[in-house]
Backbone atoms as SQL, in Angstrom:
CREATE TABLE atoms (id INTEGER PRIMARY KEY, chain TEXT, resi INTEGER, resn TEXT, atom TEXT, x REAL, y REAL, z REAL);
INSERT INTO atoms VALUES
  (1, 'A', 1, 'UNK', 'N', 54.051, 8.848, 12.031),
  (2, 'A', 1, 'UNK', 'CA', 52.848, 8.635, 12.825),
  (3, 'A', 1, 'UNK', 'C', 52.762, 7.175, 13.247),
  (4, 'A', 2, 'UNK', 'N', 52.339, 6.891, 14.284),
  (5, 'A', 2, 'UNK', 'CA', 52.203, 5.354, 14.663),
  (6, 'A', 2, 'UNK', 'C', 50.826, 4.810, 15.014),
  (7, 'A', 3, 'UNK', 'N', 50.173, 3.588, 14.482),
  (8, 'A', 3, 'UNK', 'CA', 49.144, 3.120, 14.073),
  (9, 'A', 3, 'UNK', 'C', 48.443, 2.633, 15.338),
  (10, 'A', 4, 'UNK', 'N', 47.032, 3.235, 15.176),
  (11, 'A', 4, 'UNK', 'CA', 46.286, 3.066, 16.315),
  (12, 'A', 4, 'UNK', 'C', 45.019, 1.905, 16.049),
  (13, 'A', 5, 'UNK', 'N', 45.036, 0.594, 16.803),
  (14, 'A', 5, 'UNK', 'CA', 44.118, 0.187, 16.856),
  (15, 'A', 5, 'UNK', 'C', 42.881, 0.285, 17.897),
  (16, 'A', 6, 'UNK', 'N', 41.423, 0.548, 17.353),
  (17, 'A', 6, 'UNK', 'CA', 40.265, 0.613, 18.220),
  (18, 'A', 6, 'UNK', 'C', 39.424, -0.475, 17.526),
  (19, 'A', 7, 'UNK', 'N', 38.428, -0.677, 18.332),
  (20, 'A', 7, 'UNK', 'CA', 37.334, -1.920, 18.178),
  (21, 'A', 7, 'UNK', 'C', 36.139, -1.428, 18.802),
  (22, 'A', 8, 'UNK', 'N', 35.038, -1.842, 17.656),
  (23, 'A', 8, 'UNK', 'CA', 33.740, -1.855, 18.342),
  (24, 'A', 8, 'UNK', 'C', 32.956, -2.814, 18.021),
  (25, 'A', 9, 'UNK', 'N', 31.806, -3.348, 18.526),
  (26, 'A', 9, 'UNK', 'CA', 30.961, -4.107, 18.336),
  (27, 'A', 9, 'UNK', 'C', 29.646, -3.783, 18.003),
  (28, 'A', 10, 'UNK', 'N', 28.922, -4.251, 16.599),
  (29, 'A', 10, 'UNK', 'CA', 27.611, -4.380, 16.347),
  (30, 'A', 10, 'UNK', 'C', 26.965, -5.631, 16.812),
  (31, 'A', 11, 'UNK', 'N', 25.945, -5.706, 17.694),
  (32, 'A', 11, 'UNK', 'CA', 25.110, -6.665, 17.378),
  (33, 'A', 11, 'UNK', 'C', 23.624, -6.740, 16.556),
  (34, 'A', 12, 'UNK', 'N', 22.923, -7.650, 15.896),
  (35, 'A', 12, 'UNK', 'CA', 21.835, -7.410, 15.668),
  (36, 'A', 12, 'UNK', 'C', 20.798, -8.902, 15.785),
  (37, 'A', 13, 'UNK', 'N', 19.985, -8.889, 15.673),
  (38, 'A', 13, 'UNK', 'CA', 19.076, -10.449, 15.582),
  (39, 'A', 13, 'UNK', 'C', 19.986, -11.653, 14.998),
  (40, 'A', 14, 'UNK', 'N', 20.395, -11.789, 13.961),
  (41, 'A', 14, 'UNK', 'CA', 21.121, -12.529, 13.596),
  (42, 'A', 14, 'UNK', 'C', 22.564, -12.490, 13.417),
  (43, 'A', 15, 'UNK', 'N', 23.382, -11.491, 13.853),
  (44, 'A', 15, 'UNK', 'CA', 24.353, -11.657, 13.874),
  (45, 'A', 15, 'UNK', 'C', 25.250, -10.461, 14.645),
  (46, 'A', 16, 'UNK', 'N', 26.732, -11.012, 15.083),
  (47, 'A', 16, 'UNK', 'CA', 27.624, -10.126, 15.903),
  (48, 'A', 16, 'UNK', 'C', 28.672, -9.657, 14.789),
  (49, 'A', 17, 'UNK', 'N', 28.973, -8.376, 14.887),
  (50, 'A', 17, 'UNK', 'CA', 30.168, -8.379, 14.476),
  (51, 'A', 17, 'UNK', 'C', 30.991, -7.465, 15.041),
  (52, 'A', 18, 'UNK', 'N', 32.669, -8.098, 15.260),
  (53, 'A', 18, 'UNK', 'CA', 33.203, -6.820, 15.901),
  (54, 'A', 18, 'UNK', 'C', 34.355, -6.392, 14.482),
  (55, 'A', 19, 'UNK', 'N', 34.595, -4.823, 15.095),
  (56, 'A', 19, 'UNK', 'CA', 35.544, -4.233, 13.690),
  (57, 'A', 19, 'UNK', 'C', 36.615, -3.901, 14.394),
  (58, 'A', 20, 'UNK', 'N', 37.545, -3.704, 13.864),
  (59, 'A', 20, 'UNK', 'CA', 38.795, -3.281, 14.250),
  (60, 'A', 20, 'UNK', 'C', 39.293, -2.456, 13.309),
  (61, 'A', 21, 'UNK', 'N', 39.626, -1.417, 13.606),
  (62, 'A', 21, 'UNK', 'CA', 40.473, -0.370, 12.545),
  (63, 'A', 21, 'UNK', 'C', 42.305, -0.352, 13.122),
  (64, 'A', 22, 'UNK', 'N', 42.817, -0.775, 12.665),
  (65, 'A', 22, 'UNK', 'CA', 44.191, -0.501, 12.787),
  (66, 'A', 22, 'UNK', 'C', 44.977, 0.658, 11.675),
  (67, 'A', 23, 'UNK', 'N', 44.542, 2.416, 11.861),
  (68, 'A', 23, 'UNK', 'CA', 44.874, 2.854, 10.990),
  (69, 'A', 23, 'UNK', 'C', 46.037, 4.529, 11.387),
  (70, 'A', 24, 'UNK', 'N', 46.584, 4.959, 10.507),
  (71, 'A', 24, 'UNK', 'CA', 47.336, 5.714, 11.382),
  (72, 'A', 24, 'UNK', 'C', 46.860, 6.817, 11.814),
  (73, 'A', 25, 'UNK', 'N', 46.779, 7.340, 13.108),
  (74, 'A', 25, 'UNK', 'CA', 46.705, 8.476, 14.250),
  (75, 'A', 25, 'UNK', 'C', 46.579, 9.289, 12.906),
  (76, 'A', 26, 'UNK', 'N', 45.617, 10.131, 13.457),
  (77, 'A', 26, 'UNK', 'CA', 44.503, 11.005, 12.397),
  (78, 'A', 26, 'UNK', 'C', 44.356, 11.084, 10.847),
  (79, 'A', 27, 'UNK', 'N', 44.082, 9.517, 10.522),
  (80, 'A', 27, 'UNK', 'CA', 43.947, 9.237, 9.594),
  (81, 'A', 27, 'UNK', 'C', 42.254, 9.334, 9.189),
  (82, 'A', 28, 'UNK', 'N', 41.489, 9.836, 8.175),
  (83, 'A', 28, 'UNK', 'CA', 40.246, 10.035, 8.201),
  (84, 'A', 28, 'UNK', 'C', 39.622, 8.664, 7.555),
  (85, 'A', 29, 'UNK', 'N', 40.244, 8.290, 6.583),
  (86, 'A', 29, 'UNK', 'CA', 39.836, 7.323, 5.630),
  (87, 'A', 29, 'UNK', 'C', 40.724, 6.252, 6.033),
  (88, 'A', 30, 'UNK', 'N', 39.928, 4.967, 6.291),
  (89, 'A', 30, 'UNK', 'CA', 40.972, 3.933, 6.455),
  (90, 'A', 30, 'UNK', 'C', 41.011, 2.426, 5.544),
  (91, 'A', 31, 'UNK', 'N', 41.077, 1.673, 4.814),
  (92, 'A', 31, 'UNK', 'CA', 40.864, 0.916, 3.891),
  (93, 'A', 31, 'UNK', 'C', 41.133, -0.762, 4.235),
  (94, 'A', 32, 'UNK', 'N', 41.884, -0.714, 5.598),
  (95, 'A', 32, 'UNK', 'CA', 42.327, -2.273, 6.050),
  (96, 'A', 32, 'UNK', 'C', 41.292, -1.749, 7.310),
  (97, 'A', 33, 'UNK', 'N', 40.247, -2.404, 7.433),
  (98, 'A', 33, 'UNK', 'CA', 39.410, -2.821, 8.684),
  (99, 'A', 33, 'UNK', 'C', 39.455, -3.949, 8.079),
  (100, 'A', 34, 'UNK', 'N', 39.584, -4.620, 9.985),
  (101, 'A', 34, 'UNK', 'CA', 39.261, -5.921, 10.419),
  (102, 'A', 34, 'UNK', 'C', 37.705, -6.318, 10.547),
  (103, 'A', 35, 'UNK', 'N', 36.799, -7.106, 10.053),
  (104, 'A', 35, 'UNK', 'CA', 36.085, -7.509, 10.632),
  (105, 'A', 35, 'UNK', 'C', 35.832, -8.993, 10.952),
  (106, 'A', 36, 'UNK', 'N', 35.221, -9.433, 12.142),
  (107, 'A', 36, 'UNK', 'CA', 34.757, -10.594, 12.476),
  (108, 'A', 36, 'UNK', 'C', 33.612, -10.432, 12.810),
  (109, 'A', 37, 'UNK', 'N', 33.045, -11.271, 12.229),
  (110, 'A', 37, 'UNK', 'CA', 31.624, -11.825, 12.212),
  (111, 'A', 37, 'UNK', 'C', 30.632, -13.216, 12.117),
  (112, 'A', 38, 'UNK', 'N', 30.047, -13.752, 13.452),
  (113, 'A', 38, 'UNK', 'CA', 29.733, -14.689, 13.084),
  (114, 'A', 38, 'UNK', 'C', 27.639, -14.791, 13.575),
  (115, 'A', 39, 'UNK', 'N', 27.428, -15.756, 13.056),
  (116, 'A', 39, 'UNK', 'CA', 25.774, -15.896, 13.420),
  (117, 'A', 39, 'UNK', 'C', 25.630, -15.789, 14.723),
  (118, 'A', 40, 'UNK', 'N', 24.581, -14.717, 15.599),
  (119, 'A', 40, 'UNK', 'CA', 24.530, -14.960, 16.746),
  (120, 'A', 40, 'UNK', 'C', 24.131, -16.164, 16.987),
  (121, 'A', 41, 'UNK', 'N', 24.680, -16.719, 18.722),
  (122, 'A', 41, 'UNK', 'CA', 24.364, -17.644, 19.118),
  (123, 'A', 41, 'UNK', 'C', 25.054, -18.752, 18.703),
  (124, 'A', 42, 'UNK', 'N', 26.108, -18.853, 17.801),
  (125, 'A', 42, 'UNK', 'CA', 27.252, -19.813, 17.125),
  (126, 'A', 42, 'UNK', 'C', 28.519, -19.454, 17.934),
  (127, 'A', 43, 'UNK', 'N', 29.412, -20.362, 17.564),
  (128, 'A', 43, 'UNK', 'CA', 31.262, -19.880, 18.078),
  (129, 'A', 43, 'UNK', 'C', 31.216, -19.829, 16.637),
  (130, 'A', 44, 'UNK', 'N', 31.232, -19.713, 15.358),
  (131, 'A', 44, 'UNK', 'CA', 32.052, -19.974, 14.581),
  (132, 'A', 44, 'UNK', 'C', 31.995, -18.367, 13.907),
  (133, 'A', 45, 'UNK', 'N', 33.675, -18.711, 13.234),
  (134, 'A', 45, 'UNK', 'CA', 33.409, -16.848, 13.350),
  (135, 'A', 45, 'UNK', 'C', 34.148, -16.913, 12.282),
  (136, 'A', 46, 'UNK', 'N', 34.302, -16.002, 11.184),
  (137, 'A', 46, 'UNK', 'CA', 34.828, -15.499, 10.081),
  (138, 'A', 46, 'UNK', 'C', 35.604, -14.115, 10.015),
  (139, 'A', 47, 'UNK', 'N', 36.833, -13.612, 9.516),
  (140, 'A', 47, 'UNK', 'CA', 37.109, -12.604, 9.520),
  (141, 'A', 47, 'UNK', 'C', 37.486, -12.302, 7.825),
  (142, 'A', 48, 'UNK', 'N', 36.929, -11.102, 8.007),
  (143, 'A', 48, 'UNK', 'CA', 37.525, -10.518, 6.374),
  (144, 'A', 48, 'UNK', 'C', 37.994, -8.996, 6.547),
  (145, 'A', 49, 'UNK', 'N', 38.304, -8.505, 5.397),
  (146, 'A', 49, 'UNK', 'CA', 38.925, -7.381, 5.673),
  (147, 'A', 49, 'UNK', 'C', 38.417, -6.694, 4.665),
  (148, 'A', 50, 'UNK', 'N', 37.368, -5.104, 5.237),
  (149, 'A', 50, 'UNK', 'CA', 36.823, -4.111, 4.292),
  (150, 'A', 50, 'UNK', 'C', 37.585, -2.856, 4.197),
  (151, 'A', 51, 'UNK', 'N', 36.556, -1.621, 4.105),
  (152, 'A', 51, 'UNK', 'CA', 36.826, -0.374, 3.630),
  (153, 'A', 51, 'UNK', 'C', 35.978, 0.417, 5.222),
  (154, 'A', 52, 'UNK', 'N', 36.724, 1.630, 5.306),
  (155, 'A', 52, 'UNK', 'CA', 35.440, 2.845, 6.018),
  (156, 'A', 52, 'UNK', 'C', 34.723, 3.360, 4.668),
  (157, 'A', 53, 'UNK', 'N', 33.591, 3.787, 4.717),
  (158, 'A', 53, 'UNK', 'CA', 32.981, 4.217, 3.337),
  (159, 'A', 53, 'UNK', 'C', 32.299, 5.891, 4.054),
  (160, 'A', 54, 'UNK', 'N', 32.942, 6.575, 3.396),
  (161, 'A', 54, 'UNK', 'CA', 32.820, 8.374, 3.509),
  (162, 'A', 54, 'UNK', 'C', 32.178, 9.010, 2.155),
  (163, 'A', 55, 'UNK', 'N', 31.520, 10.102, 2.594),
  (164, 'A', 55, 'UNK', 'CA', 30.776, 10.639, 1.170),
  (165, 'A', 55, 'UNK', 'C', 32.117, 12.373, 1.078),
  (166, 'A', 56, 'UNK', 'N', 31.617, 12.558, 0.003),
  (167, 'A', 56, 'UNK', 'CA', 32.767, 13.355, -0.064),
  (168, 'A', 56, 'UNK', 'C', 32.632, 14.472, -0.214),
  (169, 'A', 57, 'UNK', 'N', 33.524, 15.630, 0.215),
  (170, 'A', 57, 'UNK', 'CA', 32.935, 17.329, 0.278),
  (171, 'A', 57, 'UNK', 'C', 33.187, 17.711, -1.682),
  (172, 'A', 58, 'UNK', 'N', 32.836, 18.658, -1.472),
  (173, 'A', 58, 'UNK', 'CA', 32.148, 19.493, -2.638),
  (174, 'A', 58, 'UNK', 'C', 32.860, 19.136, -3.364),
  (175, 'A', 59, 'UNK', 'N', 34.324, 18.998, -3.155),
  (176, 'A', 59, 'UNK', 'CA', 35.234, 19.219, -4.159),
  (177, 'A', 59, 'UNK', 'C', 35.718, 17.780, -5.078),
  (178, 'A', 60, 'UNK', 'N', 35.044, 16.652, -4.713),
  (179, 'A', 60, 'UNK', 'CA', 34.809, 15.493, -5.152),
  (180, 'A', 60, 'UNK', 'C', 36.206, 14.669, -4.478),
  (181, 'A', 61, 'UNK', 'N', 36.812, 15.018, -3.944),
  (182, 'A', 61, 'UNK', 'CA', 38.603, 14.256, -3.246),
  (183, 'A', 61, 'UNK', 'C', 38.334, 14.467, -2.026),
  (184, 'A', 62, 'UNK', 'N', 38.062, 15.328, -1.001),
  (185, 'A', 62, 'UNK', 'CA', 37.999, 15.466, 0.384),
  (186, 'A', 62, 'UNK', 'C', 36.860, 14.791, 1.429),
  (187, 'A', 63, 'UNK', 'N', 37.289, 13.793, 1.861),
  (188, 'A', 63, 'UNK', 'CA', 36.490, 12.739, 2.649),
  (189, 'A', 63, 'UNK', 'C', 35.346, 13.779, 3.476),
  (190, 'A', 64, 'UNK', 'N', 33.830, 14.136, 3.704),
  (191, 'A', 64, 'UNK', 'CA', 33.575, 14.611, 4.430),
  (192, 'A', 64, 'UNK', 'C', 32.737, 13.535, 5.912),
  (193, 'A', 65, 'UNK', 'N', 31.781, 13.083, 5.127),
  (194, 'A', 65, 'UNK', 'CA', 30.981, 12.348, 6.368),
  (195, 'A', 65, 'UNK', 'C', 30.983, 11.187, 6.217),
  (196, 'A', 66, 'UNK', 'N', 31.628, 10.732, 7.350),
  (197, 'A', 66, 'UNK', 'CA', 31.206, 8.666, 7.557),
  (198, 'A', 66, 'UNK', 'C', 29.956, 8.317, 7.402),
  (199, 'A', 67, 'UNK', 'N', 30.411, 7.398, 6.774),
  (200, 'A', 67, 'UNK', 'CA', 29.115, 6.808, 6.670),
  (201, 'A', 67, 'UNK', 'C', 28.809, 5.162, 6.752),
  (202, 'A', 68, 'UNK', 'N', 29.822, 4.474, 7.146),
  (203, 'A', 68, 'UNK', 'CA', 30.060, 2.952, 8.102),
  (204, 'A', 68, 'UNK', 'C', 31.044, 2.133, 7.210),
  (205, 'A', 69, 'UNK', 'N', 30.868, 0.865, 6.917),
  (206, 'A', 69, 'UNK', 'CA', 31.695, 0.464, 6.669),
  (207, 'A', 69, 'UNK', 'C', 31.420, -0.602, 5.600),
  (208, 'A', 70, 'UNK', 'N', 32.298, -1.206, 4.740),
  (209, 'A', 70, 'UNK', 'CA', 32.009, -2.392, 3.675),
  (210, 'A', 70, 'UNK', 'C', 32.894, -3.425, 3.677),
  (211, 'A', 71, 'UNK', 'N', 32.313, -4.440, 3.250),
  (212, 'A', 71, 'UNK', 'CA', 33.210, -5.762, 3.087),
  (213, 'A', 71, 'UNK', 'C', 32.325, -6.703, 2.641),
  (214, 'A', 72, 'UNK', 'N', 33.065, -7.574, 1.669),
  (215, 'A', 72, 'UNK', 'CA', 32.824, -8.547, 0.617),
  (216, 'A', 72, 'UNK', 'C', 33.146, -10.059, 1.956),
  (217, 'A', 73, 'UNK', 'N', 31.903, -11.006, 1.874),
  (218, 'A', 73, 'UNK', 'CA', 31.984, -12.071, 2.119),
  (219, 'A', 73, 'UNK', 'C', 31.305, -13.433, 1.912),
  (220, 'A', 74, 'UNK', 'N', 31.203, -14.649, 0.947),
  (221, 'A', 74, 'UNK', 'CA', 30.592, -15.297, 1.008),
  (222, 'A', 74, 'UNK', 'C', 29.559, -14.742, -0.501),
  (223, 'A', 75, 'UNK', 'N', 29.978, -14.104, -0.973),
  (224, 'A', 75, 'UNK', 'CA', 29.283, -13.718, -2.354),
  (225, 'A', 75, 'UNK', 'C', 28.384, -12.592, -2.457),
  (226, 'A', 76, 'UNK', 'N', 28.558, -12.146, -1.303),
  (227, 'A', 76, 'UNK', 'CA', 27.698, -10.701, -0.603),
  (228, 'A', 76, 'UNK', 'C', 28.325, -9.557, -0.605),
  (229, 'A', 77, 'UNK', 'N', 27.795, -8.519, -0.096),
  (230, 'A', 77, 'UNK', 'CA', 28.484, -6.950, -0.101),
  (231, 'A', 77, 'UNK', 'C', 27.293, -6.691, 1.328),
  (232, 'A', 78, 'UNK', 'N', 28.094, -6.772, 2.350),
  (233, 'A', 78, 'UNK', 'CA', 27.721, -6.253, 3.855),
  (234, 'A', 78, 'UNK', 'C', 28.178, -4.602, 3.801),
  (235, 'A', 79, 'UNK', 'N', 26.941, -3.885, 4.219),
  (236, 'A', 79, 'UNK', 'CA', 27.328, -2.595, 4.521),
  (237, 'A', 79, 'UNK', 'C', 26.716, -2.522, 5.824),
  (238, 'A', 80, 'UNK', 'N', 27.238, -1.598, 6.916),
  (239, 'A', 80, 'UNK', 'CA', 26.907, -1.303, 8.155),
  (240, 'A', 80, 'UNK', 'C', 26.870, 0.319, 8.287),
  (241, 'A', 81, 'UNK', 'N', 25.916, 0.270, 8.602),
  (242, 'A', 81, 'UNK', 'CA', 25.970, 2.000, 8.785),
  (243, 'A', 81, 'UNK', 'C', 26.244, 2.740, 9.691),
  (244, 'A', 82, 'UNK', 'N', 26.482, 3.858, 9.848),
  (245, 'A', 82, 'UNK', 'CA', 27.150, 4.524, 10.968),
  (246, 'A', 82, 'UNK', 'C', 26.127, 4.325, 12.510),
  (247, 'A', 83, 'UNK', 'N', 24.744, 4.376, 11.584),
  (248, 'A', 83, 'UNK', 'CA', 23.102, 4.014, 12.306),
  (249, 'A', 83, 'UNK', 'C', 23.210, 2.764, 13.042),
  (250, 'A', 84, 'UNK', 'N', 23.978, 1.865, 13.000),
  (251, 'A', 84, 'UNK', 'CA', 23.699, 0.591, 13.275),
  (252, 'A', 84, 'UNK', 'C', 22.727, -0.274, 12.377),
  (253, 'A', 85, 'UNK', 'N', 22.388, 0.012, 10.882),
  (254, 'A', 85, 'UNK', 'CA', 21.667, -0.878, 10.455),
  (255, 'A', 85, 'UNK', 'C', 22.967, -1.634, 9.597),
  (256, 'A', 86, 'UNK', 'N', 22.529, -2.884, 9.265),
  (257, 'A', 86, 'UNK', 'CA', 23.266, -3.828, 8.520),
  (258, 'A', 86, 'UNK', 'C', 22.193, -4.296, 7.315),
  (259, 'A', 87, 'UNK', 'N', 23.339, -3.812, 5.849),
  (260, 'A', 87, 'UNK', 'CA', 22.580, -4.563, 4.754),
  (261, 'A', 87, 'UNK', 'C', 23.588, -5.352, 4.424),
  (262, 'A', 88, 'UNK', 'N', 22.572, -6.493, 3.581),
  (263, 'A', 88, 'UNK', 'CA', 23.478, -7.468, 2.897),
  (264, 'A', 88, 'UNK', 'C', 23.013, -7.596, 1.485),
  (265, 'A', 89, 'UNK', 'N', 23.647, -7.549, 0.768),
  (266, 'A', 89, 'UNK', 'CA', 23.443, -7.257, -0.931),
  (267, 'A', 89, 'UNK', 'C', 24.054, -8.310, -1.612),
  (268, 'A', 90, 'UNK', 'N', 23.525, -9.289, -1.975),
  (269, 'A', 90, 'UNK', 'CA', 24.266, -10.316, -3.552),
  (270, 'A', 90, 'UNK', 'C', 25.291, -9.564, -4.582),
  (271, 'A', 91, 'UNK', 'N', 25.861, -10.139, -5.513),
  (272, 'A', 91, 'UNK', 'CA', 25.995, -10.108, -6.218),
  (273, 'A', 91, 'UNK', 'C', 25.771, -9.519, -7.537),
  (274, 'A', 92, 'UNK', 'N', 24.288, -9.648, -7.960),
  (275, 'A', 92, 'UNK', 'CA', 23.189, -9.243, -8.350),
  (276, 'A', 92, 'UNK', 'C', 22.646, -8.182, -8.090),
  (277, 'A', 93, 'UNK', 'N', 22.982, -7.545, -6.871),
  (278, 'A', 93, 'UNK', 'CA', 22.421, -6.207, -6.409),
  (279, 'A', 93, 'UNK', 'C', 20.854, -6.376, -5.912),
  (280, 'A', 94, 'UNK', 'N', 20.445, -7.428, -5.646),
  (281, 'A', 94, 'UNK', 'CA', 19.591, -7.956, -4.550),
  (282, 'A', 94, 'UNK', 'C', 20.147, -8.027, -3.207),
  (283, 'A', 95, 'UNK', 'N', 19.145, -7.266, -2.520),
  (284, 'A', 95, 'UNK', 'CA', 18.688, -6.979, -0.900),
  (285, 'A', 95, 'UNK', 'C', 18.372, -8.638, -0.180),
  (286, 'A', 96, 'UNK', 'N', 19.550, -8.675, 0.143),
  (287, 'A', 96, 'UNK', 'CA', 19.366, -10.455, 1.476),
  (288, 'A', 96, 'UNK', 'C', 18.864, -10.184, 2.357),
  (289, 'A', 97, 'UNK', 'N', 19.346, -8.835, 3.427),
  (290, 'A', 97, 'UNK', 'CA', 18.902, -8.626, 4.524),
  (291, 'A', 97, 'UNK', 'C', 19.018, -7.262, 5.076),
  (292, 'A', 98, 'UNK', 'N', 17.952, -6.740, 6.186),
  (293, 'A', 98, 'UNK', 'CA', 18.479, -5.310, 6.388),
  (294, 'A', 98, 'UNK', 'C', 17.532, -5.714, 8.156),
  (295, 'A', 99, 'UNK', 'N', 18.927, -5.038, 8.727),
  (296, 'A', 99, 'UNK', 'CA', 18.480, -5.428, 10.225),
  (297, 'A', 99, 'UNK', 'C', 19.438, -4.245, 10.818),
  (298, 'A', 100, 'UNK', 'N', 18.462, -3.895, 11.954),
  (299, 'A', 100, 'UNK', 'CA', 18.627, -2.659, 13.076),
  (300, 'A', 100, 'UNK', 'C', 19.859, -3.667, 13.964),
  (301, 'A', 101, 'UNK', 'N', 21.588, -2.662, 14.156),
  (302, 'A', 101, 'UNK', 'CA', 21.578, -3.297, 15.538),
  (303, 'A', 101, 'UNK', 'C', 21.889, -2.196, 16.426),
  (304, 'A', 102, 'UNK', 'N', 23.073, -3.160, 17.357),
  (305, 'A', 102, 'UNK', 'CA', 23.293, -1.873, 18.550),
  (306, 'A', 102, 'UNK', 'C', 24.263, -2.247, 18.719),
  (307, 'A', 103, 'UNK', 'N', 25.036, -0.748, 18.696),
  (308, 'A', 103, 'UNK', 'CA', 26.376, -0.612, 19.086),
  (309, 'A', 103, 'UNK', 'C', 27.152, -0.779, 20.480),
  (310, 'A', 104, 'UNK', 'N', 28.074, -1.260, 20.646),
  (311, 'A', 104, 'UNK', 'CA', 28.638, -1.128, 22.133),
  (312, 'A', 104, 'UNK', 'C', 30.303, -0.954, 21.831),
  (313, 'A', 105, 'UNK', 'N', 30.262, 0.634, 22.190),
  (314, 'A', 105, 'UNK', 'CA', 31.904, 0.862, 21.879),
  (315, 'A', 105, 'UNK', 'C', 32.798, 0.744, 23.098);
């Protein structure tokens, strides 16, 4: 199979981020996403590399529904949801931030 990259973009109040999945042609679960992300309204931009995060059918192994994406940055745990909302979680498992954005695929 040969590896397909796509990209989309979240924006929200405080920040852009675009993702990139480079994963192979009908692959459901993918574990190397690209993301870049920086403060709206800045050039400066950061990239790290997360997970797709899927909930799973009955049988506890079979990926069923997306459900967005994760990645560790800066001492945080960013989750994005399939919704377009963005949380940001410490360390600690304290709530930093939770903001609506919008997608443009």
């Amino acid at each position: 199979m040969s590896s397909v990259v796509t990209a989309e973009t979240l924006t929200t109040d405080n920040f852009i981020f675009k993702i990139e999945r480079d994963c192979e042609e009908g692959e459901v679960t993918c574990d190397t996403i690209k993301f870049t992300y920086s403060p709206a309204g800045f050039e400066k931009k950061q990239t790290v590399i997360g997970k797709a995060v899927h909930t799973m059918c009955a049988d506890g192994i079979t990926p069923c529904a997306f459900q967005g994406y994760e990645f560790l940055a800066d001492g945080a745990k960013y989750f994005i949801r399939n919704s377009g909302v963005v949380e940001v979680i410490d360390d600690e498992g304290n709530q930093l931030m939770v903001e609506q954005g919008e997608w443009q695929r």
